[in-house]
C-alpha positions as CSV (number, residue, x, y, z in Angstrom):
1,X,-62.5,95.2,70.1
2,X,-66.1,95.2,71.8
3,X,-64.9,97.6,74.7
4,X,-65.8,102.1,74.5
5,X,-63.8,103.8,72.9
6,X,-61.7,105.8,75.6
7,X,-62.7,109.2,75.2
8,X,-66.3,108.3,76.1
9,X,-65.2,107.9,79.2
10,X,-64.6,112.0,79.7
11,X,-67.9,112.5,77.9
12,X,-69.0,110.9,81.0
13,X,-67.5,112.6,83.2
14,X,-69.0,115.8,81.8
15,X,-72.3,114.3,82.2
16,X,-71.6,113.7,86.0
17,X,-70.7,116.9,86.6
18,X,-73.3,118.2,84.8
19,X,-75.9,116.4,86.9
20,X,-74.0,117.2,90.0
21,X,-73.8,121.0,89.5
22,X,-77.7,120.6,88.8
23,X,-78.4,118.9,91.8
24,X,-77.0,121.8,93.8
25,X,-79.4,124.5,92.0
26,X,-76.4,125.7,89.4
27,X,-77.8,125.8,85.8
28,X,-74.8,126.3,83.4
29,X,-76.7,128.1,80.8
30,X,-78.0,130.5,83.7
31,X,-74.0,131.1,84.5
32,X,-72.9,131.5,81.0
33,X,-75.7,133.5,79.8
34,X,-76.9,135.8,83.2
35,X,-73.3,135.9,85.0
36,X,-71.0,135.3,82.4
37,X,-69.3,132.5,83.3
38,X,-67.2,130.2,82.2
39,X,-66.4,126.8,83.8
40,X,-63.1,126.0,81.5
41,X,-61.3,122.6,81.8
42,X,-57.4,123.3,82.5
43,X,-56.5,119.4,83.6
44,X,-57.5,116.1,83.3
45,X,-56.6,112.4,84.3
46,X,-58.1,109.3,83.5
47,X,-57.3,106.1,85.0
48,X,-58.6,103.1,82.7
49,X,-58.6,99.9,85.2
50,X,-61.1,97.9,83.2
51,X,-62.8,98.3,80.0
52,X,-66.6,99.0,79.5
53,X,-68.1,96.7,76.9
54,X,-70.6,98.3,74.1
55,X,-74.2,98.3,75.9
56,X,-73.2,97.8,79.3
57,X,-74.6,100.0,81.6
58,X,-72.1,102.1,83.4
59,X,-72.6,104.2,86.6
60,X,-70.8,107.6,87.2
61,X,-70.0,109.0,90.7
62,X,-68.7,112.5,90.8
63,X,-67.9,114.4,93.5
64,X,-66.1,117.9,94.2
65,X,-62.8,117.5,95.8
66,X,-61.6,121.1,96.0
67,X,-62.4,124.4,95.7
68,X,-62.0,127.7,95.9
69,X,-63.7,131.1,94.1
70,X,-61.3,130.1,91.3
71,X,-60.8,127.1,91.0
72,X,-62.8,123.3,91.2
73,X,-61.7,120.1,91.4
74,X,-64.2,117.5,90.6
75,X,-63.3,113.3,90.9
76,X,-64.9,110.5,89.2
77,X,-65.3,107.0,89.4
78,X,-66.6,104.8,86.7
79,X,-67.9,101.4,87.4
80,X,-70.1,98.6,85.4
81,X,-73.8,99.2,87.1
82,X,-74.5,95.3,87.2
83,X,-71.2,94.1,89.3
84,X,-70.2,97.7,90.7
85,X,-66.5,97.0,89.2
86,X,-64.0,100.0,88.9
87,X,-63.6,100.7,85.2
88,X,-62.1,103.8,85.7
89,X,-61.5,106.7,88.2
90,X,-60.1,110.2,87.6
91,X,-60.4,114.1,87.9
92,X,-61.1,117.0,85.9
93,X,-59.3,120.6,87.6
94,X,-61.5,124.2,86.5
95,X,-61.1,127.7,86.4
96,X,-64.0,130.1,86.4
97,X,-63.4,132.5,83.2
98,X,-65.6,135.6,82.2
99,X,-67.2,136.8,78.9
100,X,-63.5,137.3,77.5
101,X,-61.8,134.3,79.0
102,X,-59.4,136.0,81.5
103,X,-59.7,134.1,85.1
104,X,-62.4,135.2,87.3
105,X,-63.6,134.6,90.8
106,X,-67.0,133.0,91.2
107,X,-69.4,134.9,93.1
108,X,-69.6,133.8,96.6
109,X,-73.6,133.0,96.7
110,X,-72.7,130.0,94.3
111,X,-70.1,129.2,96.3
112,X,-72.2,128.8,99.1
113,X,-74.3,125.9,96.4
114,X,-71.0,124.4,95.8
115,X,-69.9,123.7,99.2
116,X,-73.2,121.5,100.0
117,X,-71.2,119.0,97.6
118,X,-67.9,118.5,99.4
119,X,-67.6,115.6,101.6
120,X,-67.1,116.3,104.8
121,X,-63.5,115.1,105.4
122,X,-62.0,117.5,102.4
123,X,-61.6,121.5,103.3
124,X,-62.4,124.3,100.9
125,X,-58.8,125.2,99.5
126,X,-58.0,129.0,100.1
């Protein structure tokens, strides 16, 4: 068909926030390893508006839409890097897990990196 196949598209997404959670001064290995923590996926959506074709550059935006010490919402958007159309958009929802995989609260000093990334108009959900 010429276009990705569609579950690149959350491979991407990973990779955004990834990079996003980096940017902040979060190292996931550092987490995992040091705190024991676990950033487990619990929801997903993905919008497909347009496809990507195979070699076309595609840019990733992600953003964090919500949080709270248990919880993290993260959104995306997907668009073709030379004409900035919207392939796709979509979320991914978290929970913070510990060495055993029961629900956890993040401590708050990463909250505190986290909240640098929420735009200004969305509050912290308690």
């Amino acid at each position: 068909m010429g276009v990705v196949y569609h579950a690149n598209y959350l491979v991407w997404m990973e990779v955004g926030r990834v990079e996003l959670v980096r940017s902040l001064g979060i190292n996931y290995h550092d987490l995992e390893s040091r705190e024991g923590l676990l950033l487990s996926v619990v929801e997903v959506e993905c919008r497909y508006l347009a496809p990507a074709k195979y070699d076309q550059e595609v840019a990733v935006h992600t953003a964090i839409e919500e949080m709270n010490a248990r919880l993290l919402r993260f959104k995306y958007t997907i668009q073709n890097a030379a004409s900035g159309q919207l392939l796709t958009r979509g979320f991914t929802r978290h929970m913070w897990l510990n060495r055993e995989f029961k629900p956890t609260k993040l401590p708050e000093r990463y909250l505190e990196m986290l909240r640098g990334a929420l735009p200004a108009f969305i509050e912290e959900v308690r």
